[in-house]
C-alpha positions as CSV (number, residue, x, y, z in Angstrom):
1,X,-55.9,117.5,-82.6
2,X,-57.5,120.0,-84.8
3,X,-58.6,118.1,-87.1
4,X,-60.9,116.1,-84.7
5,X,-63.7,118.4,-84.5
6,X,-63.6,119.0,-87.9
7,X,-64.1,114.9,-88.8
8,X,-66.7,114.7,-86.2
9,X,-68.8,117.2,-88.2
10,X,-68.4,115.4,-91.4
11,X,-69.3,112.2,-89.8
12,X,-71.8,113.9,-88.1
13,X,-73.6,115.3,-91.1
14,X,-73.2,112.3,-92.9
15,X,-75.2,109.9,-90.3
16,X,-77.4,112.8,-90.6
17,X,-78.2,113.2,-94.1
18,X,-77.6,109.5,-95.2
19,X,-78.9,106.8,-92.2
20,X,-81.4,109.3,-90.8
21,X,-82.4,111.8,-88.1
22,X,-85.7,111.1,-87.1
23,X,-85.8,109.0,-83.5
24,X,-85.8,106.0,-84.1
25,X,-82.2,106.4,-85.7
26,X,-80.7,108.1,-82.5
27,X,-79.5,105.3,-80.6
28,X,-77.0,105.2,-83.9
29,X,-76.2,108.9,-83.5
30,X,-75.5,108.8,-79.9
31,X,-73.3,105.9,-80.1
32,X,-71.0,107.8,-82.9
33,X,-71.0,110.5,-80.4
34,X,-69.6,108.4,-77.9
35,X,-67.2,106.9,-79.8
36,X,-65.8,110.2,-80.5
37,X,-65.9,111.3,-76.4
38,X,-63.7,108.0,-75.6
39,X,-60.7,108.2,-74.7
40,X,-58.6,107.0,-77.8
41,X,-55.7,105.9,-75.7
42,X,-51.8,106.8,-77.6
43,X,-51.5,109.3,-79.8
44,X,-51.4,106.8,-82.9
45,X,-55.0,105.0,-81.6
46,X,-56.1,108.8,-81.8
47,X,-54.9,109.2,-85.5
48,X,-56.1,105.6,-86.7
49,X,-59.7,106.3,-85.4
50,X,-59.8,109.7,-86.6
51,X,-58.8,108.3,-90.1
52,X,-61.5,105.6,-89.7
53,X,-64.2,107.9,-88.8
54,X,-63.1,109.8,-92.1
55,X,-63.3,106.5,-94.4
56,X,-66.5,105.9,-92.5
57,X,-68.1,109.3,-93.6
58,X,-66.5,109.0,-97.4
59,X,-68.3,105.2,-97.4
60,X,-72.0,106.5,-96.2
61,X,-71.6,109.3,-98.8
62,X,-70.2,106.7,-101.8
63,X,-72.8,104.4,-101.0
64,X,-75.4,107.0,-100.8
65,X,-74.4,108.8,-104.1
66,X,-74.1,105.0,-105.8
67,X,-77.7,104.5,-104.6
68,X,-79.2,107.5,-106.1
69,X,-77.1,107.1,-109.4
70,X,-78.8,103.7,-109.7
71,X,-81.8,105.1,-109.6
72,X,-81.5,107.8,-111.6
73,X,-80.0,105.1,-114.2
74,X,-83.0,103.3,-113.8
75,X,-80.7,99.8,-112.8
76,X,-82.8,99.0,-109.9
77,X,-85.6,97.7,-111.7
78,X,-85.4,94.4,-114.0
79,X,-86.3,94.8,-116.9
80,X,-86.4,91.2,-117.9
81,X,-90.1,90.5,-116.8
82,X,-91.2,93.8,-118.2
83,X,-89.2,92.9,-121.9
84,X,-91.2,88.9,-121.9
85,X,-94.5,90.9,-121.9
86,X,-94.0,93.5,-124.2
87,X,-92.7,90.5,-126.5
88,X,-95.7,87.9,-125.4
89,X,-98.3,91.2,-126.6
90,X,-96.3,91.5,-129.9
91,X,-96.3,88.2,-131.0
92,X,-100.1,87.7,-129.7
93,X,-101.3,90.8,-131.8
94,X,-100.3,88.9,-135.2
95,X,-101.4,85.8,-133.7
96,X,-98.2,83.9,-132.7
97,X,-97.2,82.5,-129.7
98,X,-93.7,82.5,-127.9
99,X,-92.6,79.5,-126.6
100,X,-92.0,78.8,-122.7
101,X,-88.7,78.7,-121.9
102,X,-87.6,75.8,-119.9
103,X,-86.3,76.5,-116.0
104,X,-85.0,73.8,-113.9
């Protein structure tokens, strides 16, 4: 298994970077690590988790890099509140008055 130590790192860095590494996280980091140290049982049971800790690292980073794109994007905020105000001032500075609209 070559490639184990190799995924390990890559998951490793990923917990890391993206779910945290003060101490409060480390319960997480320790139970990756351990999960890695099992025994993995047939040769196949070794493959499948090594290829499930790979997705796993790929998904932290995805999700991570989704996060910061939506913030960068500006997507995260709504913008619905903020556009009723802007509109409420504009009609109020020529004296009008929008109309409430009706939730149920």
């Amino acid at each position: 298994m070559a490639a184990a130590p190799a995924v390990y790192r890559r998951v490793m860095k990923a917990v890391q970077k993206h779910v945290g590494g003060g101490a409060d996280k480390k319960h997480f980091r320790e139970f990756v690590a351990a999960e890695f140290r099992s025994p993995a049982g047939t040769e196949a049971d070794a493959r499948e988790r090594l290829r499930l800790a790979e997705d796993y690292a790929y998904d932290i980073t995805s999700i991570q890099h989704q996060k910061e794109l939506l913030f960068s994007y500006n997507i995260a905020v709504d913008r619905s509140e903020e556009m009723k105000k802007t509109l409420n001032k504009s009609a109020a500075s020529v004296d009008l008055q929008l109309p409430d609209v009706y939730q149920p």
